[in-house]
C-alpha positions in Angstrom: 43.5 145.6 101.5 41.4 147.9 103.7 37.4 147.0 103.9 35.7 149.5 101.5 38.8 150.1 98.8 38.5 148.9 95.1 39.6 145.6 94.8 40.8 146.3 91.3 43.1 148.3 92.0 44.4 145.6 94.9 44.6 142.5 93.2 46.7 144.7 90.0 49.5 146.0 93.2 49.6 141.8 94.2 50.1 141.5 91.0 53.0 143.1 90.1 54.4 142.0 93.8 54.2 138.7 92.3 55.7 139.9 89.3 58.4 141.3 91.4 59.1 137.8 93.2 59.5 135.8 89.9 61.9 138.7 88.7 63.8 137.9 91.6 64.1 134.3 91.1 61.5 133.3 93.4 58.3 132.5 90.9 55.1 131.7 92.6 52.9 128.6 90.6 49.4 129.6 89.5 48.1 128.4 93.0 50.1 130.0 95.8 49.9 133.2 93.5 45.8 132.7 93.9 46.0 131.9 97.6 48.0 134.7 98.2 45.7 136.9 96.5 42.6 135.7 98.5 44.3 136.0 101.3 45.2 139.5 101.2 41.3 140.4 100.5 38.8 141.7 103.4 36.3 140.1 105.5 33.3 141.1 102.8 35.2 138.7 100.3 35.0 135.5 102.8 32.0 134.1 101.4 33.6 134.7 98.0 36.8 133.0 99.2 35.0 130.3 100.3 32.7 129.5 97.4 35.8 129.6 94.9 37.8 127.3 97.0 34.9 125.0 97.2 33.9 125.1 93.7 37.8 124.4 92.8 37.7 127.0 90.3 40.9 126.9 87.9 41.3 130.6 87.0 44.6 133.0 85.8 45.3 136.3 88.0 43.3 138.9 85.2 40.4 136.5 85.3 40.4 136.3 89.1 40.6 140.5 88.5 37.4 140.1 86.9 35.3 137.9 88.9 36.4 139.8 92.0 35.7 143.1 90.2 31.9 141.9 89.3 31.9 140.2 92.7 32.6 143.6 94.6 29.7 145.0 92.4 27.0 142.7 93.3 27.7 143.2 96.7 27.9 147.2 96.2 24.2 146.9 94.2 22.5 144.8 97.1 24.4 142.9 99.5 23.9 139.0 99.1 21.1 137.0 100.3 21.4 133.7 101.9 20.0 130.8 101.4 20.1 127.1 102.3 20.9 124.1 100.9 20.4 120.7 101.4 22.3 117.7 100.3 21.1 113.8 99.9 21.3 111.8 103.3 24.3 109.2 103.5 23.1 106.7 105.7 21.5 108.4 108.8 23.9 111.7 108.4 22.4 114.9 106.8 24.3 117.2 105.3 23.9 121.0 105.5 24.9 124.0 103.7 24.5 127.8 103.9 25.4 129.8 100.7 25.0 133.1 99.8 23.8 134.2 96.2 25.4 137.5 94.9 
């Protein structure tokens, strides 16, 4: 996928390539089908990528379609803004993490 095009109608062609590989004998499972999707997706869905892999979200294809669909709207409407999170201390080791918010 090129940066700027609708990601609708991108993850709908992966789908039917995926389609395509089952009707060929060679099925994907649900998550290979998912990474393969992310994987195909520009730089401006990294942070996406990230927070769904980290979050261990259990979704099908057409619902990914969705969230990535509202996703690229958010980030059409204003960008994202980050912000910072901190975790509890375990032992003398802090943890740190930087999301963003859509």
């Amino acid at each position: 996928m090129s940066e700027g095009s609708p990601v609708g109608a991108h993850v709908i062609k992966m789908m039917g390539y995926i389609q395509m590989l089952e009707n060929l004998g060679f099925a994907l499972n649900d998550e290979l089908a998912m990474d393969v999707v992310m994987q195909s997706l520009p730089d401006s869905f990294n942070q996406f990528v990230l927070n769904f892999n980290m979050n261990e979200i259990n979704k099908t294809l057409p619902q990914l379609l969705g969230i990535l669909r509202t996703a690229e709207g958010n980030m059409k409407k204003g960008g994202s803004k980050s912000i910072l999170m901190v975790r509890e201390a375990k032992g003398k080791e802090i943890k740190w993490q930087s999301q963003r918010v859509w």
